[in-house]
C-alpha positions in Angstrom: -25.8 -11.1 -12.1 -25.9 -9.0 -15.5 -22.5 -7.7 -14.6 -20.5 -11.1 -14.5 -19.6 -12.0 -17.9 -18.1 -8.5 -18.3 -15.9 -9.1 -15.5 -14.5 -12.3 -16.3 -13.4 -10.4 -19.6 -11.9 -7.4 -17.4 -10.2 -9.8 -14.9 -8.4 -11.5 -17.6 -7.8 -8.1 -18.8 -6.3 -6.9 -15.5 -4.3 -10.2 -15.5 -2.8 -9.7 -19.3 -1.8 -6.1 -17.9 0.7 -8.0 -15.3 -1.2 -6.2 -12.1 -0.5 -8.1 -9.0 -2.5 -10.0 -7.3 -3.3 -8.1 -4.7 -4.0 -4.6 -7.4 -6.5 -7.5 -9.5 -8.4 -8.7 -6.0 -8.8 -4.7 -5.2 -10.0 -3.7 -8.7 -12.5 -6.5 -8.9 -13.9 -5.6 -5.2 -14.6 -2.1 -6.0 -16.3 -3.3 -8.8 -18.3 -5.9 -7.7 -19.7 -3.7 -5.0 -20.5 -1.3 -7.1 -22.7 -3.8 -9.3 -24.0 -4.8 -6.2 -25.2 -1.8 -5.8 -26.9 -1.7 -9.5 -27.9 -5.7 -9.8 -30.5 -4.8 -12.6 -28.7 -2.0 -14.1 -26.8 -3.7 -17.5 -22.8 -1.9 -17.3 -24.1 -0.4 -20.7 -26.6 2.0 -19.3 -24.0 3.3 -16.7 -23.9 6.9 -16.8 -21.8 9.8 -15.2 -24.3 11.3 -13.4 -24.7 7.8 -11.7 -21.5 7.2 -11.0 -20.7 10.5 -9.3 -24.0 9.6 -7.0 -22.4 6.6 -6.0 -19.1 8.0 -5.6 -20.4 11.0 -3.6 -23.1 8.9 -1.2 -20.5 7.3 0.7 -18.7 8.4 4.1 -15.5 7.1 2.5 -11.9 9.3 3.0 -10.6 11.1 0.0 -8.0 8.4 -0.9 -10.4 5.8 -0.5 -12.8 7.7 -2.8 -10.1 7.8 -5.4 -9.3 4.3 -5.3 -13.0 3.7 -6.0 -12.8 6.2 -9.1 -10.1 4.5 -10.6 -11.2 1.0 -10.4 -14.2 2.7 -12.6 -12.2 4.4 -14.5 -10.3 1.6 -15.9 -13.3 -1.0 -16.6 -15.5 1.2 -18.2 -11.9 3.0 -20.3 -11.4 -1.7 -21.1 -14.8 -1.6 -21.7 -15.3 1.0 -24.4 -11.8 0.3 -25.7 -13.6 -3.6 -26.0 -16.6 -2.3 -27.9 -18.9 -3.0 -25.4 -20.3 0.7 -24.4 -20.5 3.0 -27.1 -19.1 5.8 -24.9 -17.1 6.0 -21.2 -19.6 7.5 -18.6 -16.2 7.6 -16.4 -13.8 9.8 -18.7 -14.6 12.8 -16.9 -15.1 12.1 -13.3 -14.1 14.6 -11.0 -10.8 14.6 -10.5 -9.8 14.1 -6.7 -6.9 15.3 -4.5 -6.9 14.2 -0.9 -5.1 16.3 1.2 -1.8 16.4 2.4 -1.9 14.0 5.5 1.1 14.6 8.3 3.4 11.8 8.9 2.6 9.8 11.2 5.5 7.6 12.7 4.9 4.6 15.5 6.4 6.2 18.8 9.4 3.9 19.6 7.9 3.3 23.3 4.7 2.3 21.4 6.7 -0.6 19.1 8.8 -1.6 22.2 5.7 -2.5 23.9 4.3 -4.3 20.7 7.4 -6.4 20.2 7.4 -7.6 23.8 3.9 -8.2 24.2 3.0 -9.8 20.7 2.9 -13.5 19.4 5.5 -14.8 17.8 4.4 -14.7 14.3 3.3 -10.8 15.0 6.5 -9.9 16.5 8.1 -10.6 13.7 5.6 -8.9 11.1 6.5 -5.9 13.8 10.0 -6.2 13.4 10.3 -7.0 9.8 8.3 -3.9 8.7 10.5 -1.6 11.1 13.1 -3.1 9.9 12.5 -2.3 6.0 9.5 -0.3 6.2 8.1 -2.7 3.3 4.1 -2.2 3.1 1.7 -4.7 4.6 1.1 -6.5 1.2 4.8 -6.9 1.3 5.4 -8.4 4.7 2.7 -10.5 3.8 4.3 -12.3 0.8 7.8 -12.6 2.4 9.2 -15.7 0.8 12.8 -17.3 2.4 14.2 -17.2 -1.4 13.9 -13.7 -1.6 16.5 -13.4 0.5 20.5 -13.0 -0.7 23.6 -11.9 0.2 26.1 -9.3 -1.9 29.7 -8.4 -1.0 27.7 -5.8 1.6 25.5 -7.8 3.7 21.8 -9.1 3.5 18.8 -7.7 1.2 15.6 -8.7 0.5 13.9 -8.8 -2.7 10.6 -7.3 -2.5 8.0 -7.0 -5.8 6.0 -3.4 -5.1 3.2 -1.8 -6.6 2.9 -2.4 -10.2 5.1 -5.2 -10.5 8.1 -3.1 -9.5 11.7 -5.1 -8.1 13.9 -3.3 -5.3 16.5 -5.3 -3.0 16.1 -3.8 0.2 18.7 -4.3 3.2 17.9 -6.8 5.7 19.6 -7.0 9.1 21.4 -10.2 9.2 19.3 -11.7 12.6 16.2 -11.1 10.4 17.5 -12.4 7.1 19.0 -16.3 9.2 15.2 -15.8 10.6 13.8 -15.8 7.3 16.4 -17.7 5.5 15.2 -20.4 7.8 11.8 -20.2 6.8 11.9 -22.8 3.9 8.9 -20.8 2.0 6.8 -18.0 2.9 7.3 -16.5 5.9 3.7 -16.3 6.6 1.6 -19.1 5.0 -1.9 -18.7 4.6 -4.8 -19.5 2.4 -4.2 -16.7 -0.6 -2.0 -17.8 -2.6 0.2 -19.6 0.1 0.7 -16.8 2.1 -1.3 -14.4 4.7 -3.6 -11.7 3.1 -2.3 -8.2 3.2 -5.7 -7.3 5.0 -4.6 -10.0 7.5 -0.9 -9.0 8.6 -2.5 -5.4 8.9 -5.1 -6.8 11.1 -2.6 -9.0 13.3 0.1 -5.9 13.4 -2.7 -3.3 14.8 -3.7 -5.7 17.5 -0.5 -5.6 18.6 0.2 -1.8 18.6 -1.9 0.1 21.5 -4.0 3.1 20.1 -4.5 3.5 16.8 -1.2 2.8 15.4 -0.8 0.5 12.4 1.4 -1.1 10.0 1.7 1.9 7.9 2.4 4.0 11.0 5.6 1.9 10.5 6.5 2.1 7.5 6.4 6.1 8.3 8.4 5.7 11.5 11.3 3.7 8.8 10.5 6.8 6.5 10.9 9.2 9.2 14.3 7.7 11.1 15.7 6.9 7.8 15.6 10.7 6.1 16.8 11.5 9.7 20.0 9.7 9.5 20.7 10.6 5.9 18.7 13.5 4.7 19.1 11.6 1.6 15.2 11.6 0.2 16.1 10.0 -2.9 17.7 7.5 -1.0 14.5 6.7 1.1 12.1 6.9 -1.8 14.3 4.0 -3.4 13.8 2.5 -0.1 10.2 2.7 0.5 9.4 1.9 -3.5 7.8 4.9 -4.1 7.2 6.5 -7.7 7.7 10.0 -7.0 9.7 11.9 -4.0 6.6 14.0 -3.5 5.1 10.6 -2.1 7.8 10.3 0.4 8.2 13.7 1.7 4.1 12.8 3.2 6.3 9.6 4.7 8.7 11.4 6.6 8.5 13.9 9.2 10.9 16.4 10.0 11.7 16.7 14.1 10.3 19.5 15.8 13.8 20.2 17.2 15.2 20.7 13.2 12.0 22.7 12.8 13.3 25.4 15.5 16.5 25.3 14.7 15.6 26.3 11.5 13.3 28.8 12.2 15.8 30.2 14.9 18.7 30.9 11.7 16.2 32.7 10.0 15.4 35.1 13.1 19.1 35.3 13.3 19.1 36.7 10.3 16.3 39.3 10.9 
């Protein structure tokens, strides 16, 4: 294919840049589907009007849209920076704003069931992202030397999106479980460990309905900012960039709703 030769370049690109793994495997997909798409179209002849086609003439979701848009984005951005196109057909995409989505927290009943019910190696996947409410891609890289102890108790070292470092506290049954793991948690063929499609599949089997590993990491969100009201606290905790992105994480109960709303009829 036409398109290969450019992405070696990019993917060495994408690997200079520090991107993790699993950012540089994403990338590369979008974009390899997308040539798929265009086998006899050179990357050079690209043009916007194509690209919004493409984007638009799939039943994707919003966020999924915009992951697809900025894997575009920033080849074609490499690739005029490189010299290879004489202009970006991406630079002015449509910009795109999903909407605000509602928390959506696992039910306790729902995990209670899961962790009785699931394997071994799931139940702990279960119990490990409850526990931290670390994303999928997280759990699945779990490594026993990530592991340490402070003058406080247990944390767990856990590389994020973009490369980013944050110790987050482990109970100590979970850190002897891990500590005793002698390497990663979860081995597997990508890169010694489990793909982070993989522990997603595993953890949704386990969970009735339609709940999901992120459906954890909001019900961590949510009973965290519970506890604390502290959303600084929990965005540290949940490795997000901005608090905006974990206010969408955690929901406030109904109960602290009315109350709410009752003080300001009070006031009436």
């Amino acid at each position: 294919m036409i398109w290969n030769t450019w992405f070696v370049r990019f993917e060495a690109e994408l690997s200079a840049g520090s991107l993790s793994g699993e950012t540089r495997r994403l990338r590369s997909y979008h974009l390899r589907r997308f040539a798929y798409d265009h086998p006899d179209l050179p990357p050079g002849e690209v043009t916007r009007d194509l690209c919004v086609s493409w984007l638009a003439g799939h039943q994707w979701s919003a966020e999924t849209t915009r992951s697809y848009r900025a894997s575009l984005r920033r080849f074609f951005a490499w690739a005029y920076a490189s010299g290879l196109i004489a202009a970006d057909p991406t630079a002015t995409l449509p910009t795109i704003r999903p909407p605000r989505a509602l928390p959506r927290p696992a039910p306790d009943e729902i995990v209670r069931a899961a962790v009785i019910g699931a394997p071994e190696r799931t139940r702990l996947m279960i119990e490990l992202i409850s526990a931290t409410g670390i994303r999928r891609g997280e759990c699945a890289r779990v490594h026993s030397r990530d592991v340490s102890e402070d003058l406080v108790g247990w944390s767990l070292r856990v590389v994020g999106k973009g490369g980013h470092v944050r110790m987050v506290p482990l109970p100590g049954r979970l850190a002897g479980v891990l500590r005793g793991a002698e390497g990663f948690m979860f081995p597997g063929r990508i890169d010694g460990h489990l793909s982070p499609r993989r522990v997603g599949e595993l953890v949704a089997e386990a969970l009735p309905g339609t709940w999901t590993a992120h459906t954890l990491r909001h019900r961590y969100a949510t009973r965290a900012y519970a506890v604390s009201h502290d959303l600084r606290a929990v965005q540290e905790l949940l490795g997000h960039a901005k608090p905006e992105t974990t206010a969408i994480y955690t929901r406030v109960a109904d109960t602290r709703l009315r109350e709410v709303a009752a003080q300001v009829w009070a006031a009436a």
